[in-house]
Backbone atoms as SQL, in Angstrom:
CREATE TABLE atoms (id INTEGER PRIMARY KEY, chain TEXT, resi INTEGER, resn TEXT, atom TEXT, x REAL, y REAL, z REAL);
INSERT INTO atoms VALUES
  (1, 'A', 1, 'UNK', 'N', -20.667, 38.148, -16.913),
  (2, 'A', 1, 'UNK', 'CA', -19.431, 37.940, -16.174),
  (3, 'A', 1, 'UNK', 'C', -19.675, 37.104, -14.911),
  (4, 'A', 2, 'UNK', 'N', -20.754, 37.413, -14.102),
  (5, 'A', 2, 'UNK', 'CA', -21.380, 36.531, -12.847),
  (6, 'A', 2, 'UNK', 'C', -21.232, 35.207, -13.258),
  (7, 'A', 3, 'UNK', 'N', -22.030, 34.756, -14.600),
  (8, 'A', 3, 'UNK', 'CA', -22.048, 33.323, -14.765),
  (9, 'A', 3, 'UNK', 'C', -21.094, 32.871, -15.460),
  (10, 'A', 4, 'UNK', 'N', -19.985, 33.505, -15.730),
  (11, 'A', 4, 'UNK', 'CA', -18.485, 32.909, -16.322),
  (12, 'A', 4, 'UNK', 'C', -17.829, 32.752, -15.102),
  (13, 'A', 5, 'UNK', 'N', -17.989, 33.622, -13.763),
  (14, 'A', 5, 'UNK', 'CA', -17.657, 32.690, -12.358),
  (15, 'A', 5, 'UNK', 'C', -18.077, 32.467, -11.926),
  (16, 'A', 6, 'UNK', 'N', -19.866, 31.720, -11.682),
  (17, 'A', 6, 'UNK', 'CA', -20.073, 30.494, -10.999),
  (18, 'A', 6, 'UNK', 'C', -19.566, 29.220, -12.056),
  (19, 'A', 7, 'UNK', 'N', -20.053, 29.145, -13.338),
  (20, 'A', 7, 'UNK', 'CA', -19.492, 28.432, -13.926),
  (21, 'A', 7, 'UNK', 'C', -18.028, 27.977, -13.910),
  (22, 'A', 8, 'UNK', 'N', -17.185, 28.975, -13.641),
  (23, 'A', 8, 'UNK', 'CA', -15.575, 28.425, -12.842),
  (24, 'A', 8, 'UNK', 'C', -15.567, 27.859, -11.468),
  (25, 'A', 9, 'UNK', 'N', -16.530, 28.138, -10.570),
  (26, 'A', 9, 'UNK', 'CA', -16.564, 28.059, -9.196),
  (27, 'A', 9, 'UNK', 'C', -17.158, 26.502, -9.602),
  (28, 'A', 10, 'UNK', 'N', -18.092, 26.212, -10.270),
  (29, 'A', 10, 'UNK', 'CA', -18.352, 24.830, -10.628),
  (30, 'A', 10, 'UNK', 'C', -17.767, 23.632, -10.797),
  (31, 'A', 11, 'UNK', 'N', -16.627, 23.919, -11.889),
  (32, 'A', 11, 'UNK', 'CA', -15.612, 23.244, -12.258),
  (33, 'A', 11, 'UNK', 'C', -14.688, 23.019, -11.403),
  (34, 'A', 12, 'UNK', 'N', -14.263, 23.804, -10.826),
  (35, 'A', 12, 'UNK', 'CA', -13.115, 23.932, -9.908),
  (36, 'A', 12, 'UNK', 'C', -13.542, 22.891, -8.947),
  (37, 'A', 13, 'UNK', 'N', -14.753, 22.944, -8.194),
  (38, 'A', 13, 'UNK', 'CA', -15.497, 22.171, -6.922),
  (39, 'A', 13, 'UNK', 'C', -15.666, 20.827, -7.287),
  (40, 'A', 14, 'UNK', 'N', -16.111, 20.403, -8.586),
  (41, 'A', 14, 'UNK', 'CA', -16.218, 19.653, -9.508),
  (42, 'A', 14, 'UNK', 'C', -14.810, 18.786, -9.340),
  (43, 'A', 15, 'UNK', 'N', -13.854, 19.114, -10.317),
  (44, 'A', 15, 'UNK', 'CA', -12.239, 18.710, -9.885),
  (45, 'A', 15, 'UNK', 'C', -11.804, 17.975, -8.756),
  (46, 'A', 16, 'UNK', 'N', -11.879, 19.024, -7.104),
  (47, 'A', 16, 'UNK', 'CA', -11.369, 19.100, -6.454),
  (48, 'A', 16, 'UNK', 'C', -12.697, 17.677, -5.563),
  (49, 'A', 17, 'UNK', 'N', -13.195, 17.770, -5.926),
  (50, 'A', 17, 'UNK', 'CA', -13.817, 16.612, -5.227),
  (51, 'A', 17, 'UNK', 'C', -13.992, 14.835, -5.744),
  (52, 'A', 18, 'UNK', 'N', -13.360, 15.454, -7.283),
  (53, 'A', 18, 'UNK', 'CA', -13.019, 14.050, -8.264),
  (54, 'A', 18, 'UNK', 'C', -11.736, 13.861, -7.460),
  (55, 'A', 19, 'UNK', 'N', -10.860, 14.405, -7.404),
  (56, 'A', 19, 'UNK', 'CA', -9.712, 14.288, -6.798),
  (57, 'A', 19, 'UNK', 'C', -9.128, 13.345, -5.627),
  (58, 'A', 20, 'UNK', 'N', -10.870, 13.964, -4.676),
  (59, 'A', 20, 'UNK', 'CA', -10.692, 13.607, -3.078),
  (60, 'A', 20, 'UNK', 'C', -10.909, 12.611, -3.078),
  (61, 'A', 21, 'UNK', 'N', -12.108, 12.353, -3.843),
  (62, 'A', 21, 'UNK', 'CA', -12.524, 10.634, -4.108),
  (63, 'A', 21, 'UNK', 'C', -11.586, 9.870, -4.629),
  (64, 'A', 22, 'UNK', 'N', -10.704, 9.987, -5.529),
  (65, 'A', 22, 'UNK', 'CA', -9.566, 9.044, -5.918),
  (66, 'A', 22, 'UNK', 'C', -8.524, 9.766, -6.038),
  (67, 'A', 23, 'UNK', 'N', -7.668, 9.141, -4.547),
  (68, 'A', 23, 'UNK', 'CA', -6.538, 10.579, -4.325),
  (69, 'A', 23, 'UNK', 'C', -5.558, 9.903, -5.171),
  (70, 'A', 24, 'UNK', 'N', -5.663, 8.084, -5.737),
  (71, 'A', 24, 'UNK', 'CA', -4.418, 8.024, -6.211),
  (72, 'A', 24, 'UNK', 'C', -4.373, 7.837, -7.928),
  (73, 'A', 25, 'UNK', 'N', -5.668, 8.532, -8.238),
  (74, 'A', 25, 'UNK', 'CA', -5.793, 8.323, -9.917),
  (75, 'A', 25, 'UNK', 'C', -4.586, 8.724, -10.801),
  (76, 'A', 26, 'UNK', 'N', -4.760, 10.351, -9.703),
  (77, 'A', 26, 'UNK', 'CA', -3.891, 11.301, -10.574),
  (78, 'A', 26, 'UNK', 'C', -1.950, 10.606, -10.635),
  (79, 'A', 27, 'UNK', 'N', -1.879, 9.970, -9.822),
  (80, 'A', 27, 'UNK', 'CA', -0.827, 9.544, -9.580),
  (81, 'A', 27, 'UNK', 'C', 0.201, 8.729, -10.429),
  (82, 'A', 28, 'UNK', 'N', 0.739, 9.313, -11.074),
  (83, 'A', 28, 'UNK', 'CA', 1.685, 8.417, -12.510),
  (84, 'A', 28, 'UNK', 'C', 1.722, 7.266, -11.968),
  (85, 'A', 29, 'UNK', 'N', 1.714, 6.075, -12.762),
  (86, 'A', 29, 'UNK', 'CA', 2.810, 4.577, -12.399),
  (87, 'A', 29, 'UNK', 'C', 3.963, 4.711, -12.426),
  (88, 'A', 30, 'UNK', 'N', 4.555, 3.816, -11.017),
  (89, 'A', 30, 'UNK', 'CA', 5.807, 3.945, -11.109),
  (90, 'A', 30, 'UNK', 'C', 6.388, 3.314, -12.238),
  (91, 'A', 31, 'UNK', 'N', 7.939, 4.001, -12.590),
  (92, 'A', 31, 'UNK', 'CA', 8.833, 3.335, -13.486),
  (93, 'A', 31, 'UNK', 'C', 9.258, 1.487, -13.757),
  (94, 'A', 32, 'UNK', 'N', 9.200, 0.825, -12.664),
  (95, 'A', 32, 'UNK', 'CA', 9.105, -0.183, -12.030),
  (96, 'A', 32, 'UNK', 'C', 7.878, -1.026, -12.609),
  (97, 'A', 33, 'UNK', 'N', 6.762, -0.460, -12.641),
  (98, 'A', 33, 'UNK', 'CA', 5.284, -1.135, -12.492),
  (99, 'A', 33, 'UNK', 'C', 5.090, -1.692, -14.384),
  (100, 'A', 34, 'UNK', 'N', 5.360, -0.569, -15.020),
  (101, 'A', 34, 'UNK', 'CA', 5.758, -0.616, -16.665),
  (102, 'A', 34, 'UNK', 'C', 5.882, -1.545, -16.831),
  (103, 'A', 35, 'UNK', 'N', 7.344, -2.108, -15.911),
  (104, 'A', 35, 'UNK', 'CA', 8.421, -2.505, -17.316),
  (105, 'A', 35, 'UNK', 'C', 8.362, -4.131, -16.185),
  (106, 'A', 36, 'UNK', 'N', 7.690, -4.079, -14.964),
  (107, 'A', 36, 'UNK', 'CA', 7.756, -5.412, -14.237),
  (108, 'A', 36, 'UNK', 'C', 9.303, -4.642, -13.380),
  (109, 'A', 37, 'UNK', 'N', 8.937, -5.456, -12.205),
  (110, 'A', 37, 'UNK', 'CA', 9.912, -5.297, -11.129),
  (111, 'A', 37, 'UNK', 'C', 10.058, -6.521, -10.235),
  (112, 'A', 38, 'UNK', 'N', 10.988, -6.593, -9.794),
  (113, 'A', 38, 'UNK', 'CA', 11.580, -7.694, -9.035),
  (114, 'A', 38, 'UNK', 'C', 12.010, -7.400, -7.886),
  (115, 'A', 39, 'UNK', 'N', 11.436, -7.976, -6.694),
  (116, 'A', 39, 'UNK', 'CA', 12.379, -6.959, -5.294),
  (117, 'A', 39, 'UNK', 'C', 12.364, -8.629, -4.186),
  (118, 'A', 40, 'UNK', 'N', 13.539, -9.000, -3.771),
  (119, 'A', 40, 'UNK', 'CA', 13.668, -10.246, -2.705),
  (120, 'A', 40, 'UNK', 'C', 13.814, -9.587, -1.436),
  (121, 'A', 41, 'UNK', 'N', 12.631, -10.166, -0.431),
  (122, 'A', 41, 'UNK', 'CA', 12.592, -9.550, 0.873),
  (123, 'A', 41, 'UNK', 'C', 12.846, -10.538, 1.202),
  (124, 'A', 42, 'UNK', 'N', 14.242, -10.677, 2.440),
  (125, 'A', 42, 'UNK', 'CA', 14.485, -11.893, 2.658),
  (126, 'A', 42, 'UNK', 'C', 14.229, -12.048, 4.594),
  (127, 'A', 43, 'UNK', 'N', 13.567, -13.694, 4.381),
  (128, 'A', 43, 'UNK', 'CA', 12.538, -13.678, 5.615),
  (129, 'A', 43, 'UNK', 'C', 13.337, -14.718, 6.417),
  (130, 'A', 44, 'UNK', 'N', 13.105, -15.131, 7.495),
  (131, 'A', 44, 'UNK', 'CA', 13.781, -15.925, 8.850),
  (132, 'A', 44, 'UNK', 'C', 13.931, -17.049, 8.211),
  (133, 'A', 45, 'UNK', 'N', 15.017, -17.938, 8.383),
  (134, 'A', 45, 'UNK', 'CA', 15.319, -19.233, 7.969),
  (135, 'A', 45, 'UNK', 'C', 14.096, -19.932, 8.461),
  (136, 'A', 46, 'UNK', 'N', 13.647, -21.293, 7.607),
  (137, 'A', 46, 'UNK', 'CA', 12.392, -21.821, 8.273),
  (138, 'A', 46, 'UNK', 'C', 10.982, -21.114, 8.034),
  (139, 'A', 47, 'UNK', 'N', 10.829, -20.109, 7.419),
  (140, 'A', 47, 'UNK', 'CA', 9.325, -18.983, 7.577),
  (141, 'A', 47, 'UNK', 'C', 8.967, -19.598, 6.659),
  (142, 'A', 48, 'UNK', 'N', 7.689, -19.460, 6.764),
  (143, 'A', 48, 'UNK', 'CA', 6.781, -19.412, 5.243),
  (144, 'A', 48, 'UNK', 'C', 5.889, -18.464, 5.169),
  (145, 'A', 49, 'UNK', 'N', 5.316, -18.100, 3.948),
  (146, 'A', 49, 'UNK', 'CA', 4.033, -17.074, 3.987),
  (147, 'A', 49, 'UNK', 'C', 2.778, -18.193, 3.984),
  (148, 'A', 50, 'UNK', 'N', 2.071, -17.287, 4.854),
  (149, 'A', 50, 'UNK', 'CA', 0.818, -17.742, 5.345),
  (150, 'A', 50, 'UNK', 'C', -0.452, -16.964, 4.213),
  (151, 'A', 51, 'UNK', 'N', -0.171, -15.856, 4.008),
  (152, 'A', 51, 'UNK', 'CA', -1.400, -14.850, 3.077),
  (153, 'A', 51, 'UNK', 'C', -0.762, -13.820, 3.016),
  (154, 'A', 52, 'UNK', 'N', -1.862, -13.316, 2.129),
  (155, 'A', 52, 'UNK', 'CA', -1.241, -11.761, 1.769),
  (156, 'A', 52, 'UNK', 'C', -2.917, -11.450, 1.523),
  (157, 'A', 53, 'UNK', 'N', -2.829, -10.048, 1.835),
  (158, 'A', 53, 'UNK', 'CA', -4.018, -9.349, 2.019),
  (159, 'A', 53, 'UNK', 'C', -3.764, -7.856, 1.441),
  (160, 'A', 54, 'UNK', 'N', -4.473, -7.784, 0.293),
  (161, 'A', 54, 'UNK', 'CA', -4.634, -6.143, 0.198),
  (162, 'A', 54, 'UNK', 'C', -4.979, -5.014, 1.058),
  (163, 'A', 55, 'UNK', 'N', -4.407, -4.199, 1.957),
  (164, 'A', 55, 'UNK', 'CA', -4.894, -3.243, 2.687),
  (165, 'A', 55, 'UNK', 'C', -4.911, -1.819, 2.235),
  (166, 'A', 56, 'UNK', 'N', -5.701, -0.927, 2.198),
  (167, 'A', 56, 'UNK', 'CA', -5.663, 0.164, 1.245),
  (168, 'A', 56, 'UNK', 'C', -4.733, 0.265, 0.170),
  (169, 'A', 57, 'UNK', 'N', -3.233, 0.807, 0.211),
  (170, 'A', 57, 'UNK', 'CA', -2.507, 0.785, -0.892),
  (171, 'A', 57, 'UNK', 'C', -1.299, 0.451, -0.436),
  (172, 'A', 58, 'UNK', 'N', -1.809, -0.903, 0.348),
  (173, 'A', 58, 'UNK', 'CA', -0.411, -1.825, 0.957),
  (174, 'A', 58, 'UNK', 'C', -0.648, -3.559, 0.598),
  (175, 'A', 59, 'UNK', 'N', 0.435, -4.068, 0.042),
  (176, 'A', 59, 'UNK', 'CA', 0.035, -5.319, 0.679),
  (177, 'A', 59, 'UNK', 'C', 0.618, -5.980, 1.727),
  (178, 'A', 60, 'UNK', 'N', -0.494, -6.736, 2.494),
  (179, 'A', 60, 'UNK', 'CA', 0.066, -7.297, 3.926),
  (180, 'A', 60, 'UNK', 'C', 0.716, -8.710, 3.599),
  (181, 'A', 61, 'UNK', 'N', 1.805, -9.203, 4.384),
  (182, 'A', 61, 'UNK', 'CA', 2.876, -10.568, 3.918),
  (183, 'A', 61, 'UNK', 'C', 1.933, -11.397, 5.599),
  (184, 'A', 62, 'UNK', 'N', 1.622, -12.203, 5.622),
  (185, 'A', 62, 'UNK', 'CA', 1.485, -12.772, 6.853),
  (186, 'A', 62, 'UNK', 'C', 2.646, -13.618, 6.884),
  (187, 'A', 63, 'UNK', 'N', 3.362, -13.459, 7.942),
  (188, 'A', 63, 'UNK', 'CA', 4.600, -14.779, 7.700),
  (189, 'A', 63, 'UNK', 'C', 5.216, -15.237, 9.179),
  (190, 'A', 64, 'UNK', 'N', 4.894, -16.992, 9.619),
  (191, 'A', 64, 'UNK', 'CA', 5.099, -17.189, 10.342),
  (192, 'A', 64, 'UNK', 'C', 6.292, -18.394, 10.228),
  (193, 'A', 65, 'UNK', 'N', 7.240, -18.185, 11.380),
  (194, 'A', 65, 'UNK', 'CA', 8.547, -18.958, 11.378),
  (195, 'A', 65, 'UNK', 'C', 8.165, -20.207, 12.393),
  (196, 'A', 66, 'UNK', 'N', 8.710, -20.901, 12.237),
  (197, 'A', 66, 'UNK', 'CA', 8.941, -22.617, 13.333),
  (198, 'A', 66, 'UNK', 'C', 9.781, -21.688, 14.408),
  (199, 'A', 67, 'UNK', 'N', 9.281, -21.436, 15.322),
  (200, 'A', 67, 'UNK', 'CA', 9.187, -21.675, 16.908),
  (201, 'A', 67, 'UNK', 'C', 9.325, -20.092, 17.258),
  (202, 'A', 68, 'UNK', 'N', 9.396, -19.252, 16.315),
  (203, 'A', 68, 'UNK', 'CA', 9.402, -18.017, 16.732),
  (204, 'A', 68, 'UNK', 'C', 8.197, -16.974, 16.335),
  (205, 'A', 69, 'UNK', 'N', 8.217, -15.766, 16.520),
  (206, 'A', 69, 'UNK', 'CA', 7.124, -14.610, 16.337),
  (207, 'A', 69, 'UNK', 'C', 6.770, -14.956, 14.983),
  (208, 'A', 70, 'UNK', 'N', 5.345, -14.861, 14.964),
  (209, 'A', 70, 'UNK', 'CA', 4.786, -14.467, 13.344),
  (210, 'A', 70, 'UNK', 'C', 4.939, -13.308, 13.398),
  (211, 'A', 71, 'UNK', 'N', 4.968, -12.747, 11.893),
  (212, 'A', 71, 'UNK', 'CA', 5.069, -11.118, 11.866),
  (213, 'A', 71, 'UNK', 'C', 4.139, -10.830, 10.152),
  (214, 'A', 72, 'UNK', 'N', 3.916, -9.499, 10.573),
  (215, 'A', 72, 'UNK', 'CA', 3.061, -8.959, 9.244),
  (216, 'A', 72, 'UNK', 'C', 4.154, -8.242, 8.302),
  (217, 'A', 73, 'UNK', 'N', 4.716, -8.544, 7.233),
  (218, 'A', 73, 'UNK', 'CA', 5.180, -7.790, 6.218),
  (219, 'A', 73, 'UNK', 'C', 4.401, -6.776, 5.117),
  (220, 'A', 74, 'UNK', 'N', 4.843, -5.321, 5.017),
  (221, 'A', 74, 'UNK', 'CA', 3.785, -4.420, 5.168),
  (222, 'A', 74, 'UNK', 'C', 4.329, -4.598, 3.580),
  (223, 'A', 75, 'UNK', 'N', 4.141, -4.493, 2.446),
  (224, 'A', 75, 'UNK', 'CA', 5.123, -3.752, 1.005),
  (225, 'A', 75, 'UNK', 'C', 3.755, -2.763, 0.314),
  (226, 'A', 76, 'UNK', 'N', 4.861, -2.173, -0.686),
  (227, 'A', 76, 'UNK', 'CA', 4.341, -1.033, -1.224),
  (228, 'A', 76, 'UNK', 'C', 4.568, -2.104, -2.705),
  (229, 'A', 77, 'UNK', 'N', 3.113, -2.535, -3.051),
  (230, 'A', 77, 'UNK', 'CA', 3.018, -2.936, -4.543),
  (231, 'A', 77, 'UNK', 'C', 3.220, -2.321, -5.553),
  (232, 'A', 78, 'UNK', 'N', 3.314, -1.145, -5.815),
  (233, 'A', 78, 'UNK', 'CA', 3.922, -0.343, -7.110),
  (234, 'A', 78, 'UNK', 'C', 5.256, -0.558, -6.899),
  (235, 'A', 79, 'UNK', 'N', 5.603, -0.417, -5.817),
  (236, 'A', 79, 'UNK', 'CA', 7.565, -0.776, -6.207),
  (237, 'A', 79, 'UNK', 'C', 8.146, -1.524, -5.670),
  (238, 'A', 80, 'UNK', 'N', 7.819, -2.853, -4.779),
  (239, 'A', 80, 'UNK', 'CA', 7.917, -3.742, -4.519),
  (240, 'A', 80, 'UNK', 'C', 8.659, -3.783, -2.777),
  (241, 'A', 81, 'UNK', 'N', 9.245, -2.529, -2.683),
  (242, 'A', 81, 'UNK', 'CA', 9.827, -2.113, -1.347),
  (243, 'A', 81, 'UNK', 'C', 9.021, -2.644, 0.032),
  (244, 'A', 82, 'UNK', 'N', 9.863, -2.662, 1.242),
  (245, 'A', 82, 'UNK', 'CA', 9.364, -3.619, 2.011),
  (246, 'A', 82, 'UNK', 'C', 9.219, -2.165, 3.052),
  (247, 'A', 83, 'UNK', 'N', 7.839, -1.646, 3.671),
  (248, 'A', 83, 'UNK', 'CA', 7.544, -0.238, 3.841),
  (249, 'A', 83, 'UNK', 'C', 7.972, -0.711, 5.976),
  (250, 'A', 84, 'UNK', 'N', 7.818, -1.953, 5.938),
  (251, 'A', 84, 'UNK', 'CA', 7.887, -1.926, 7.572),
  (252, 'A', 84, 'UNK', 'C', 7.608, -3.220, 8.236),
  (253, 'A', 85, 'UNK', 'N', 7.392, -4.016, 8.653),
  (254, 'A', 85, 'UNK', 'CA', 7.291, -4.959, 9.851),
  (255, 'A', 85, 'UNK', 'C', 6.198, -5.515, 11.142),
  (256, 'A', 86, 'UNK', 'N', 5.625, -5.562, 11.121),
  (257, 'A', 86, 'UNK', 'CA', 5.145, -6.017, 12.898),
  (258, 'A', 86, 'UNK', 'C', 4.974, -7.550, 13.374),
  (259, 'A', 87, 'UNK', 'N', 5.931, -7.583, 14.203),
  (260, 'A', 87, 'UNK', 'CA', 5.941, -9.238, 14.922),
  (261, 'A', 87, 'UNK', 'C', 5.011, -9.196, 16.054),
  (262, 'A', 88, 'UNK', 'N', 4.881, -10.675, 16.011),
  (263, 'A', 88, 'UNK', 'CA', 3.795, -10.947, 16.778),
  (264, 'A', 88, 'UNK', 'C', 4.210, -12.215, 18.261),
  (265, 'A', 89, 'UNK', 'N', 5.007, -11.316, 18.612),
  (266, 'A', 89, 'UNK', 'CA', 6.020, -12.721, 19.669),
  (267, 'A', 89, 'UNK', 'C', 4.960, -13.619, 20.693),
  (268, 'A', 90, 'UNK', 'N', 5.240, -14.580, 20.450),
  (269, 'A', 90, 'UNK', 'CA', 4.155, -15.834, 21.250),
  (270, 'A', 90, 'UNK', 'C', 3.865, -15.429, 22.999),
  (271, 'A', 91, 'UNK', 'N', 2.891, -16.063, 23.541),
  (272, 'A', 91, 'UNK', 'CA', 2.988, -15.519, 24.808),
  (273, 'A', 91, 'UNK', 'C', 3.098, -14.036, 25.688),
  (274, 'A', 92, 'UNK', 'N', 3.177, -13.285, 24.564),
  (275, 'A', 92, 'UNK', 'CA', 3.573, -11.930, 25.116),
  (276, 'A', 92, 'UNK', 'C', 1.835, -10.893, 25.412),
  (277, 'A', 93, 'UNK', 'N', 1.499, -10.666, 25.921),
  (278, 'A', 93, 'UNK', 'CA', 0.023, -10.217, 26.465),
  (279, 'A', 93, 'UNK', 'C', -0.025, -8.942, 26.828),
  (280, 'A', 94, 'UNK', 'N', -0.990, -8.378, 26.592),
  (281, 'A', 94, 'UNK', 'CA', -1.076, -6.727, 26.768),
  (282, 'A', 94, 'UNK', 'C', -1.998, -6.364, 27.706);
């Protein structure tokens, strides 16, 4: 009986640390990702994208406009949603 629960205590530890290491295995694909998705984030008259950069489980939009702030466009690549923003206004110093 002892070694039918370390042998559970094994597995279990086992699991739970496959897990930690890839928190987003377990994670279904979205509905979206299947079947292809389409999402228009619409950017400052004049902008263009500069790059895009994978950041953990974001991708980054670099996008700078004629005469105003560049800004980072944050999206969530499984569903194409636009998660947030940060401008980068010229001249402005911290």
């Amino acid at each position: 009986m002892g070694l039918l629960i370390v042998a559970g205590f094994i597995v279990v530890a086992a699991e739970v640390a496959r897990r930690m290491s890839t928190p987003n295995a377990a994670r279904p694909p979205a509905s979206g990702l299947a079947t292809g998705f389409t999402e228009r984030i619409a950017l400052p008259s004049g902008a263009r994208v500069v790059s895009m950069s994978a950041v953990g489980d974001r991708l980054v939009v670099h996008v700078e406009t004629q005469g105003g702030p560049s800004a980072a466009y944050v999206v969530d690549p499984r569903t194409g949603a636009l998660v947030g923003t940060v401008e980068f206004p010229p001249g402005v110093t911290r």
